[in-house]
PyMOL Python script that loads the backbone (N, CA, C, O; Angstrom):
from pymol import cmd

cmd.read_pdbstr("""\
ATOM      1  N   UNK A   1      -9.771  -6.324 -77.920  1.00  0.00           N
ATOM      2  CA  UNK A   1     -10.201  -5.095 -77.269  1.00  0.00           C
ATOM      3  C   UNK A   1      -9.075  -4.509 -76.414  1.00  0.00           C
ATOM      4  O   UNK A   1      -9.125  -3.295 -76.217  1.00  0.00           O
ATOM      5  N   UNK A   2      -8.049  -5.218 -75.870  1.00  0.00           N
ATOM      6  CA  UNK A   2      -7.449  -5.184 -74.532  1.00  0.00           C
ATOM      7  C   UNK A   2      -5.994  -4.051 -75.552  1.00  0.00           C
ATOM      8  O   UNK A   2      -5.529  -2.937 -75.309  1.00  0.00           O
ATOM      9  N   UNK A   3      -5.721  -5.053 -76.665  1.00  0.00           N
ATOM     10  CA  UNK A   3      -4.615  -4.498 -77.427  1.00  0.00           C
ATOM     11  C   UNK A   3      -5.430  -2.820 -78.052  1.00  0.00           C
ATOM     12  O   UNK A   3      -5.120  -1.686 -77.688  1.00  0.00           O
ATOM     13  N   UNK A   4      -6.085  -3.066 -78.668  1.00  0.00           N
ATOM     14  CA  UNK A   4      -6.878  -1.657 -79.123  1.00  0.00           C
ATOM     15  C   UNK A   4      -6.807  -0.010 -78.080  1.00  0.00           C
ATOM     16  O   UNK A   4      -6.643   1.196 -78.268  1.00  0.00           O
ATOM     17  N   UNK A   5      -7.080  -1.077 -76.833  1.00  0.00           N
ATOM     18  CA  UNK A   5      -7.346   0.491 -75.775  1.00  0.00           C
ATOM     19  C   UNK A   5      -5.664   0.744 -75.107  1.00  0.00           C
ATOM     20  O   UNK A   5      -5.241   1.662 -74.404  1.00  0.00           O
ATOM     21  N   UNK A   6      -5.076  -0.276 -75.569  1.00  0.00           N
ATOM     22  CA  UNK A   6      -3.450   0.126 -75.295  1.00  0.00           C
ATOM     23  C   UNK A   6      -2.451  -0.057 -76.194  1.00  0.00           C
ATOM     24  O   UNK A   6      -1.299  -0.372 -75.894  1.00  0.00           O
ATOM     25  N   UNK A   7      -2.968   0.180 -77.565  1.00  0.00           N
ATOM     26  CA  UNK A   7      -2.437   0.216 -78.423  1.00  0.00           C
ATOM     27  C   UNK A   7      -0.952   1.205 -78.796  1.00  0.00           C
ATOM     28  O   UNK A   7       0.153   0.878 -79.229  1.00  0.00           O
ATOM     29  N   UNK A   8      -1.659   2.782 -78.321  1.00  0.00           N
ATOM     30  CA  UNK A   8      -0.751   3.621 -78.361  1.00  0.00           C
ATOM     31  C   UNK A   8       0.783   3.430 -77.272  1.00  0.00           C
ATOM     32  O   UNK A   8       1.798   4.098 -77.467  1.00  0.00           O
ATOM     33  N   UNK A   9       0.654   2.451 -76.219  1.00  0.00           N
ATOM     34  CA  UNK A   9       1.121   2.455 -74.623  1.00  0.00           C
ATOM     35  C   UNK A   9       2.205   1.264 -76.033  1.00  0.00           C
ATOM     36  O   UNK A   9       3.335   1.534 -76.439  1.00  0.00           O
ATOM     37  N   UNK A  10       1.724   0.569 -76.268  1.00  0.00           N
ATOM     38  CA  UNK A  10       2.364  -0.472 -77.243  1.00  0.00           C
ATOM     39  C   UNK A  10       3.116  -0.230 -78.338  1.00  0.00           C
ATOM     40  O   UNK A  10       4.169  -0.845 -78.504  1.00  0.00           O
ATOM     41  N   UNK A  11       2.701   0.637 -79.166  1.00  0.00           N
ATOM     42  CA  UNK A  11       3.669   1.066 -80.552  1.00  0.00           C
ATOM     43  C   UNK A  11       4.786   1.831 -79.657  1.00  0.00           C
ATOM     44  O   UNK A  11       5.902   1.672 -80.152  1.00  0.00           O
ATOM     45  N   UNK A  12       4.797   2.726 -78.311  1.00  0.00           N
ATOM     46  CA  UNK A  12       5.734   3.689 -77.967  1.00  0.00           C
ATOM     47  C   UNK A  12       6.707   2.667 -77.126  1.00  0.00           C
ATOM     48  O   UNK A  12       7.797   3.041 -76.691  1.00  0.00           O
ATOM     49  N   UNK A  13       6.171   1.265 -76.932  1.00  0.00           N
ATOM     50  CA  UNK A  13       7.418   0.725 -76.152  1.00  0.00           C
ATOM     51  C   UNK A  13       8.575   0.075 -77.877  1.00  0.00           C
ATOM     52  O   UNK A  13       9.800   0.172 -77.812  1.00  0.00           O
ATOM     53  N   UNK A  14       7.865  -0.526 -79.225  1.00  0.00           N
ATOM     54  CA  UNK A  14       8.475  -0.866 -80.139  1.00  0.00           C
ATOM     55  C   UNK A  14       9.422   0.896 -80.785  1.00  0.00           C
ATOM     56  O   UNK A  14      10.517   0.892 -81.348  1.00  0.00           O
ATOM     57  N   UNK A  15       8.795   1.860 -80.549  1.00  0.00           N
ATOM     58  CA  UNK A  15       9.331   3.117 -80.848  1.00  0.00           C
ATOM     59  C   UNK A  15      10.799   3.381 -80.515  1.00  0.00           C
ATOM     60  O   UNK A  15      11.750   3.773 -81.191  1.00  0.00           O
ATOM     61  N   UNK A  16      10.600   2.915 -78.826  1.00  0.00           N
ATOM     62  CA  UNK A  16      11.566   3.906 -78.380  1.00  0.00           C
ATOM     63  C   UNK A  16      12.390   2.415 -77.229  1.00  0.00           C
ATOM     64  O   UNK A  16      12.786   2.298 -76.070  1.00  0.00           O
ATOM     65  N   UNK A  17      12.274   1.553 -78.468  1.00  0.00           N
ATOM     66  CA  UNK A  17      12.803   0.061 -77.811  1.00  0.00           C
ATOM     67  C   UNK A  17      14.717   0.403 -77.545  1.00  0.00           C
ATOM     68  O   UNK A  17      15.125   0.158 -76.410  1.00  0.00           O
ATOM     69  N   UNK A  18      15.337   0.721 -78.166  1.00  0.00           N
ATOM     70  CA  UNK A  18      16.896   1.134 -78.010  1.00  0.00           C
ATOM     71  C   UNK A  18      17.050   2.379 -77.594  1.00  0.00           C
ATOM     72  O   UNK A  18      18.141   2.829 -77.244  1.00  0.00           O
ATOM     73  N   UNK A  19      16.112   2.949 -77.599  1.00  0.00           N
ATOM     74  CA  UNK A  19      16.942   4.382 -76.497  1.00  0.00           C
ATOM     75  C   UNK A  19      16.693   4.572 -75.311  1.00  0.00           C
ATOM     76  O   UNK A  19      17.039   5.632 -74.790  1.00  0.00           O
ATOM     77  N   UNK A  20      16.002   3.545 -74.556  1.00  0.00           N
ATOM     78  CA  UNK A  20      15.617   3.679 -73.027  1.00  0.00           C
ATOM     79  C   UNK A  20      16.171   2.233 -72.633  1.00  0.00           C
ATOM     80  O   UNK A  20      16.211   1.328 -73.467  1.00  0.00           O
ATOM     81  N   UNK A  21      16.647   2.051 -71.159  1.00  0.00           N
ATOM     82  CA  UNK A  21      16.877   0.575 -70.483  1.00  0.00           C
ATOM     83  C   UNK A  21      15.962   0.837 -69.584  1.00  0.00           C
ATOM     84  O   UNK A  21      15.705   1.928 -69.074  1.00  0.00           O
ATOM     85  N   UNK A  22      15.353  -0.442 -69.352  1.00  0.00           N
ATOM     86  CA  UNK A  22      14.623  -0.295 -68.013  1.00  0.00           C
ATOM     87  C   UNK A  22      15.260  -0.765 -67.040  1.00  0.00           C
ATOM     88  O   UNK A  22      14.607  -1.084 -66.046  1.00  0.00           O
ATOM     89  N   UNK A  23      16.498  -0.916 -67.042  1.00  0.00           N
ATOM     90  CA  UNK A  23      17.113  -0.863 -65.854  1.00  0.00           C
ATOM     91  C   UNK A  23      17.419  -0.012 -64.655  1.00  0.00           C
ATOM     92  O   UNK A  23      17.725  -0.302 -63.499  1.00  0.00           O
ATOM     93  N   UNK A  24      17.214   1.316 -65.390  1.00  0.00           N
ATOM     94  CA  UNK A  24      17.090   2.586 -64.489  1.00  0.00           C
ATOM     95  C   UNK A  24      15.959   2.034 -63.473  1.00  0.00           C
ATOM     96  O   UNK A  24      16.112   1.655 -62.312  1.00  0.00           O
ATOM     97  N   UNK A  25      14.901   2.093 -64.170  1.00  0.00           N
ATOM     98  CA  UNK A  25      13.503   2.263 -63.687  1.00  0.00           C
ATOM     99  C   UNK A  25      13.673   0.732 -62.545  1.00  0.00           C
ATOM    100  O   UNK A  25      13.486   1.009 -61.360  1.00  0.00           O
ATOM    101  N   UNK A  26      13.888  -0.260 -62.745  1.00  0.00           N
ATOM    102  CA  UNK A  26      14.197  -1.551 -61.876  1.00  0.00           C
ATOM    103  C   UNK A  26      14.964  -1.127 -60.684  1.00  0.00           C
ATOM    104  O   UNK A  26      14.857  -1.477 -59.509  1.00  0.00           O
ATOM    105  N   UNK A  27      15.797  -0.254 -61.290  1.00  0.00           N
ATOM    106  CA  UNK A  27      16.914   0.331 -60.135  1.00  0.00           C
ATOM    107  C   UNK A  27      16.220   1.262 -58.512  1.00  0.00           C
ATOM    108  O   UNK A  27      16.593   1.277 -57.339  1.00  0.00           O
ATOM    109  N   UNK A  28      14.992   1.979 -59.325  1.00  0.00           N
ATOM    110  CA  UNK A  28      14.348   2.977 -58.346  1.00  0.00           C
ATOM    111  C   UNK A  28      13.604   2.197 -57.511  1.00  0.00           C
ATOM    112  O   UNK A  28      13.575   2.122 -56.283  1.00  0.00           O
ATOM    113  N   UNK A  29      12.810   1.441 -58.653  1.00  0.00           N
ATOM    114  CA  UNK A  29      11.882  -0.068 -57.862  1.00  0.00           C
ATOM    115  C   UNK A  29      12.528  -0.619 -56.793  1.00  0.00           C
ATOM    116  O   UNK A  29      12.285  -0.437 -55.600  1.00  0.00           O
ATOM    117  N   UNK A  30      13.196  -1.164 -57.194  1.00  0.00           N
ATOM    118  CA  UNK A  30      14.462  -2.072 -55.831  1.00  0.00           C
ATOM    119  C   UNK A  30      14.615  -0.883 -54.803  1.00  0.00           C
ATOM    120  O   UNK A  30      14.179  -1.233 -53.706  1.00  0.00           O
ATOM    121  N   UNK A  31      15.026   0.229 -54.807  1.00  0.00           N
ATOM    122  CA  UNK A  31      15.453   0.953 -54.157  1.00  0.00           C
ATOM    123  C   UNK A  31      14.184   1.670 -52.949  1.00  0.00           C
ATOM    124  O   UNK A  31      14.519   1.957 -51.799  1.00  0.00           O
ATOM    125  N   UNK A  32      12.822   1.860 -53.440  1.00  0.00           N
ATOM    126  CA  UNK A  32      11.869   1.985 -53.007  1.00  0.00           C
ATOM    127  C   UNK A  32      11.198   1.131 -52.214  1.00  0.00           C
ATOM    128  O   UNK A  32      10.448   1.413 -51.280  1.00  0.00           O
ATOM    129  N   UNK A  33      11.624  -0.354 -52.799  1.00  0.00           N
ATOM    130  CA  UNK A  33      10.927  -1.334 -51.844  1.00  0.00           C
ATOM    131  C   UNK A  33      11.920  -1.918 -50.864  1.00  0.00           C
ATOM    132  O   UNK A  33      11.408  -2.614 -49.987  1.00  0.00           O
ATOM    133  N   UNK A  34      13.401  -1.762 -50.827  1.00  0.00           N
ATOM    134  CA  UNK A  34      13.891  -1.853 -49.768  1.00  0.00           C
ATOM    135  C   UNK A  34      14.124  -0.929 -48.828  1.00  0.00           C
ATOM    136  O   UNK A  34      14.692  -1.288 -47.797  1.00  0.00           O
ATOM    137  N   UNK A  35      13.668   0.662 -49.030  1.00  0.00           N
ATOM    138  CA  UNK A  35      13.284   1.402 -48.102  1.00  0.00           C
ATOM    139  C   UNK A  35      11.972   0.913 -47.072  1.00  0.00           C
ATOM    140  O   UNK A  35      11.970   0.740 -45.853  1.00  0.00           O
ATOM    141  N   UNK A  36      10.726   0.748 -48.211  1.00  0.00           N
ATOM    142  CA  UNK A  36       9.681   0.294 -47.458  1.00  0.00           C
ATOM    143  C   UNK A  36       9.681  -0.598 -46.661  1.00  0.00           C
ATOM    144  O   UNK A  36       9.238  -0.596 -45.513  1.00  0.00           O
ATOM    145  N   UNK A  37      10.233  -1.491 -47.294  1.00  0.00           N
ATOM    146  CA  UNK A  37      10.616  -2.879 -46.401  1.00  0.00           C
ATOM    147  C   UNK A  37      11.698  -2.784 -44.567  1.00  0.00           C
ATOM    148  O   UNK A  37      11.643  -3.454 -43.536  1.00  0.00           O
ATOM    149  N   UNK A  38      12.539  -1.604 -45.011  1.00  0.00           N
ATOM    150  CA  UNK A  38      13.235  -0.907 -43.570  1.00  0.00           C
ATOM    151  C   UNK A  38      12.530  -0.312 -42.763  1.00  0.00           C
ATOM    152  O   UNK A  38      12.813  -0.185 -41.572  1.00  0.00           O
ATOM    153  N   UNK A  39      11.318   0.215 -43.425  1.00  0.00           N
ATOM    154  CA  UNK A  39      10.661   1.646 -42.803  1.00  0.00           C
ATOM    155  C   UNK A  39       9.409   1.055 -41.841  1.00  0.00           C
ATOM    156  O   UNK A  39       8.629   1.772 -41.215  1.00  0.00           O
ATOM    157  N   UNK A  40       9.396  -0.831 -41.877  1.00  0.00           N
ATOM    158  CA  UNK A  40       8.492  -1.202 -41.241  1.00  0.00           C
ATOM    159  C   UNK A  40       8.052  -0.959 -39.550  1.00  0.00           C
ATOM    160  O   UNK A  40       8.522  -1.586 -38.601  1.00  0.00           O
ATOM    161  N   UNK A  41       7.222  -0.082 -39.502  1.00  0.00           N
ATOM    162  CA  UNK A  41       7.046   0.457 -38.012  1.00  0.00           C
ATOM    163  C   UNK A  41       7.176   1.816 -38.034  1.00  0.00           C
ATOM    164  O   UNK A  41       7.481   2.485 -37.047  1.00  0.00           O
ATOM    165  N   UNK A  42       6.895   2.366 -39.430  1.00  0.00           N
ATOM    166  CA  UNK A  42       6.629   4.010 -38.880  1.00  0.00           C
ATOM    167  C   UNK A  42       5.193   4.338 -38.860  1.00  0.00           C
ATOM    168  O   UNK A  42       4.427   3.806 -39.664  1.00  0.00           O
ATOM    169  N   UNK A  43       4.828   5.110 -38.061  1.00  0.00           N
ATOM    170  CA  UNK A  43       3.303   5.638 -37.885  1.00  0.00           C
ATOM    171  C   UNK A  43       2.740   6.107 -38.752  1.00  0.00           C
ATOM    172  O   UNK A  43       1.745   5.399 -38.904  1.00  0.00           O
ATOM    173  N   UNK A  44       2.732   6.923 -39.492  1.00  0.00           N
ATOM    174  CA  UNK A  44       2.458   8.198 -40.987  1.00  0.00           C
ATOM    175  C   UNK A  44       2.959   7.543 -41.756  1.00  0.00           C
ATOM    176  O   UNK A  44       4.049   6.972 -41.696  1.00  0.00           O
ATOM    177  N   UNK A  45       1.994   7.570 -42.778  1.00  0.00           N
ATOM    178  CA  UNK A  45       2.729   7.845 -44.397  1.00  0.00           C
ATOM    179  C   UNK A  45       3.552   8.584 -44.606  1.00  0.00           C
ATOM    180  O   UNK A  45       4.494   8.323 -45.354  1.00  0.00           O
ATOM    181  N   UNK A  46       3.383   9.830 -43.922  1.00  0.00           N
ATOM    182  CA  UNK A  46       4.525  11.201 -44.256  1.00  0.00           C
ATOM    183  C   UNK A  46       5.520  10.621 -44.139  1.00  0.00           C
ATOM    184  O   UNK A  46       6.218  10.507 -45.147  1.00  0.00           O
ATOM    185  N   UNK A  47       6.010   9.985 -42.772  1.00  0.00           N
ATOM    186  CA  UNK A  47       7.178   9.843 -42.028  1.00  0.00           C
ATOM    187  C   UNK A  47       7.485   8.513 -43.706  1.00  0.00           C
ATOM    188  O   UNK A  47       8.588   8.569 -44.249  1.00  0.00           O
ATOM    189  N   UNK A  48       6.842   7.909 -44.038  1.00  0.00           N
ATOM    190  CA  UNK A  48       7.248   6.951 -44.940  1.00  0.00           C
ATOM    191  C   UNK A  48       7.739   7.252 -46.069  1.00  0.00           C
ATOM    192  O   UNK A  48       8.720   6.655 -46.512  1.00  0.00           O
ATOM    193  N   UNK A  49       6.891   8.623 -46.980  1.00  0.00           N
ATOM    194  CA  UNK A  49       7.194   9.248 -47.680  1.00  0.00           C
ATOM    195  C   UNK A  49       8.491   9.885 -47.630  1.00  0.00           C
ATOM    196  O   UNK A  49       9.267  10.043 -48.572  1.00  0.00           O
ATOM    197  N   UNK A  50       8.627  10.208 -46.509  1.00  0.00           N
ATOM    198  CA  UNK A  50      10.212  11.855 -46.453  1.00  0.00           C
ATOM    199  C   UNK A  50      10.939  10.301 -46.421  1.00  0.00           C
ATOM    200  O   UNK A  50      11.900  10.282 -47.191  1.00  0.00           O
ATOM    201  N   UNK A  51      10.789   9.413 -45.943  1.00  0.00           N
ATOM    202  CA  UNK A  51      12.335   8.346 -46.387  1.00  0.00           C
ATOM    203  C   UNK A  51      12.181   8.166 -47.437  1.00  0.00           C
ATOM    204  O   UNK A  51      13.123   8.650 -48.066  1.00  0.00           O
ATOM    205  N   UNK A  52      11.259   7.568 -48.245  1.00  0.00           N
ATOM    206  CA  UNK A  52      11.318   7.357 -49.353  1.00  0.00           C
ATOM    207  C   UNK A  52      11.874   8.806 -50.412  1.00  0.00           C
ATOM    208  O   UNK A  52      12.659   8.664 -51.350  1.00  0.00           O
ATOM    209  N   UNK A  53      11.543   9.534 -50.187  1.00  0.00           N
ATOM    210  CA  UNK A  53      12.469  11.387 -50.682  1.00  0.00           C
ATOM    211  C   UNK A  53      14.169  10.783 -50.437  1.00  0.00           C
ATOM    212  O   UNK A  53      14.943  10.599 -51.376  1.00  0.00           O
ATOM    213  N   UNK A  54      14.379  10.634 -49.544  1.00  0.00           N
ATOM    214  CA  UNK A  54      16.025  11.010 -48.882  1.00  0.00           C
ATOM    215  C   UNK A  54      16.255   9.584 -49.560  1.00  0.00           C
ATOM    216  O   UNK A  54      16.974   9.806 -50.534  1.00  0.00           O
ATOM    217  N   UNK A  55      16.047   8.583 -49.506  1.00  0.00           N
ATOM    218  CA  UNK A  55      16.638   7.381 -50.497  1.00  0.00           C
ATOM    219  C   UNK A  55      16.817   7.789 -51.665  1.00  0.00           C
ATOM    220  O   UNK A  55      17.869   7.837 -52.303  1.00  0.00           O
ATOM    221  N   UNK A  56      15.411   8.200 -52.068  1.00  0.00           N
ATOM    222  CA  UNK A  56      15.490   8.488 -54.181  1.00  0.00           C
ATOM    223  C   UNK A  56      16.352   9.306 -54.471  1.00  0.00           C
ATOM    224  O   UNK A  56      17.199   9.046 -55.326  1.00  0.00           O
ATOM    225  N   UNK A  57      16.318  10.406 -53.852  1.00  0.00           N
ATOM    226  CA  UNK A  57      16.884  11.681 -54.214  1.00  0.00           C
ATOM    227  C   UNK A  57      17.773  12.166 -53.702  1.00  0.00           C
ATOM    228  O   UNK A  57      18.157  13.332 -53.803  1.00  0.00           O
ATOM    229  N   UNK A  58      18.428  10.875 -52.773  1.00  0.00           N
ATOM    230  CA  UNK A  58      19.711  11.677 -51.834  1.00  0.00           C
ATOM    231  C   UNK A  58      19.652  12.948 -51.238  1.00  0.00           C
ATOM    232  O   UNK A  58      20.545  13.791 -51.334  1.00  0.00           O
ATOM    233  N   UNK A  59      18.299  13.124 -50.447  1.00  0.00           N
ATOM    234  CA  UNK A  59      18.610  14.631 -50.094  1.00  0.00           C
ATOM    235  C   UNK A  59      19.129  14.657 -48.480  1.00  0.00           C
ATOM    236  O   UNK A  59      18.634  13.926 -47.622  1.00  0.00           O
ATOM    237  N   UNK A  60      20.132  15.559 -48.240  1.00  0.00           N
ATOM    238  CA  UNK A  60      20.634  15.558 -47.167  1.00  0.00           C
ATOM    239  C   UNK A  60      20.144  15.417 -45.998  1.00  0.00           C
ATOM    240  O   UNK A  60      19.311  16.221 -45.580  1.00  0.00           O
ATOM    241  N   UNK A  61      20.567  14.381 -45.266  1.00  0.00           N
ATOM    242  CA  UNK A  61      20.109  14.641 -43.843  1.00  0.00           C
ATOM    243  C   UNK A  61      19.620  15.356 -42.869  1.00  0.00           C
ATOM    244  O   UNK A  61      20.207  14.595 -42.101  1.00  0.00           O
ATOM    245  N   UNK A  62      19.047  16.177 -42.083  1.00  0.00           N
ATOM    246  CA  UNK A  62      19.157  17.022 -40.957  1.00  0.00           C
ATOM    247  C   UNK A  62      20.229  17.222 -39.988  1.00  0.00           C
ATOM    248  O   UNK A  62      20.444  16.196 -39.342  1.00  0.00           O
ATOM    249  N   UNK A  63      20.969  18.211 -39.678  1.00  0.00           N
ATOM    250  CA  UNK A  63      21.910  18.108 -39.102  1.00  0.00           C
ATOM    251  C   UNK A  63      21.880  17.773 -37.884  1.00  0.00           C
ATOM    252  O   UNK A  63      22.916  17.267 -37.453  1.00  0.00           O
ATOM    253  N   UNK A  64      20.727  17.931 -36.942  1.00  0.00           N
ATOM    254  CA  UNK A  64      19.763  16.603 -35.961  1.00  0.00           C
ATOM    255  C   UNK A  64      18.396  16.153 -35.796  1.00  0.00           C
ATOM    256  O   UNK A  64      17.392  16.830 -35.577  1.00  0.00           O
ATOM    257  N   UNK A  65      18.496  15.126 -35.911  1.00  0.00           N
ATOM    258  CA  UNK A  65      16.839  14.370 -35.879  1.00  0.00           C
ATOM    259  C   UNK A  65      15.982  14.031 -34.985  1.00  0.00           C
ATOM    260  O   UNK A  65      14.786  13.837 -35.202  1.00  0.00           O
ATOM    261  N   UNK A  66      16.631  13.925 -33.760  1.00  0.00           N
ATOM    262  CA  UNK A  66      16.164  13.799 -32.273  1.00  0.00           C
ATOM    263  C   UNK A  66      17.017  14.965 -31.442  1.00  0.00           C
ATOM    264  O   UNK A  66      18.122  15.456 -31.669  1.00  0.00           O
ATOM    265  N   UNK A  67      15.963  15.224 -30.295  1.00  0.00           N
ATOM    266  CA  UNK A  67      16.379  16.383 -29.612  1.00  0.00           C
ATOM    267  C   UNK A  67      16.048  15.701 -28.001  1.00  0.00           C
ATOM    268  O   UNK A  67      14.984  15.325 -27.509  1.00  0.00           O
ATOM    269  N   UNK A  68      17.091  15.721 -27.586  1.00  0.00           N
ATOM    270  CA  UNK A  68      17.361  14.765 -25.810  1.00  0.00           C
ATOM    271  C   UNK A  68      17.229  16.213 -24.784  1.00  0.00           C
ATOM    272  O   UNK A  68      17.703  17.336 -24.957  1.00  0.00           O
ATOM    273  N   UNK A  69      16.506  15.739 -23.829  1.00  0.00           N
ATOM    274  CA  UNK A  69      16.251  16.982 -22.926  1.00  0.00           C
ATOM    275  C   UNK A  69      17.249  16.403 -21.721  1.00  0.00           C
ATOM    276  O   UNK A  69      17.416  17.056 -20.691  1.00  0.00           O
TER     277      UNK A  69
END
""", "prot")
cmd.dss("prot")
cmd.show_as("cartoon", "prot")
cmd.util.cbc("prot")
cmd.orient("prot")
């Protein structure tokens, strides 16, 4: 039953076995969970999320992040 209802998920990994590495995909993994793993002690998801953005996607910094009175 188990092979039947993921049958299609199965012929497309023998399909498309030499033109994809999953090393990419291992690469993002690792990269996601050692953010999370840094990010221990933020309040919000958001705040967890926008790191997890600026790791994956390299998006630039803010040119300041804290503001000192």
């Amino acid at each position: 039953r188990t092979l039947r209802q993921h049958r299609e998920l199965i012929l497309n990994y023998f399909r498309a076995q030499k033109l994809f590495s999953s090393g990419v995909v291992e690469g993002l993994n690792n990269k996601a969970k050692v953010t999370m793993r840094k990010s221990y002690g933020f309040r919000t998801y958001r705040v967890l999320e926008l790191a997890l953005y600026h790791s994956l996607a390299k998006l630039p910094e803010p040119e300041q992040t804290h503001e000192f009175f």
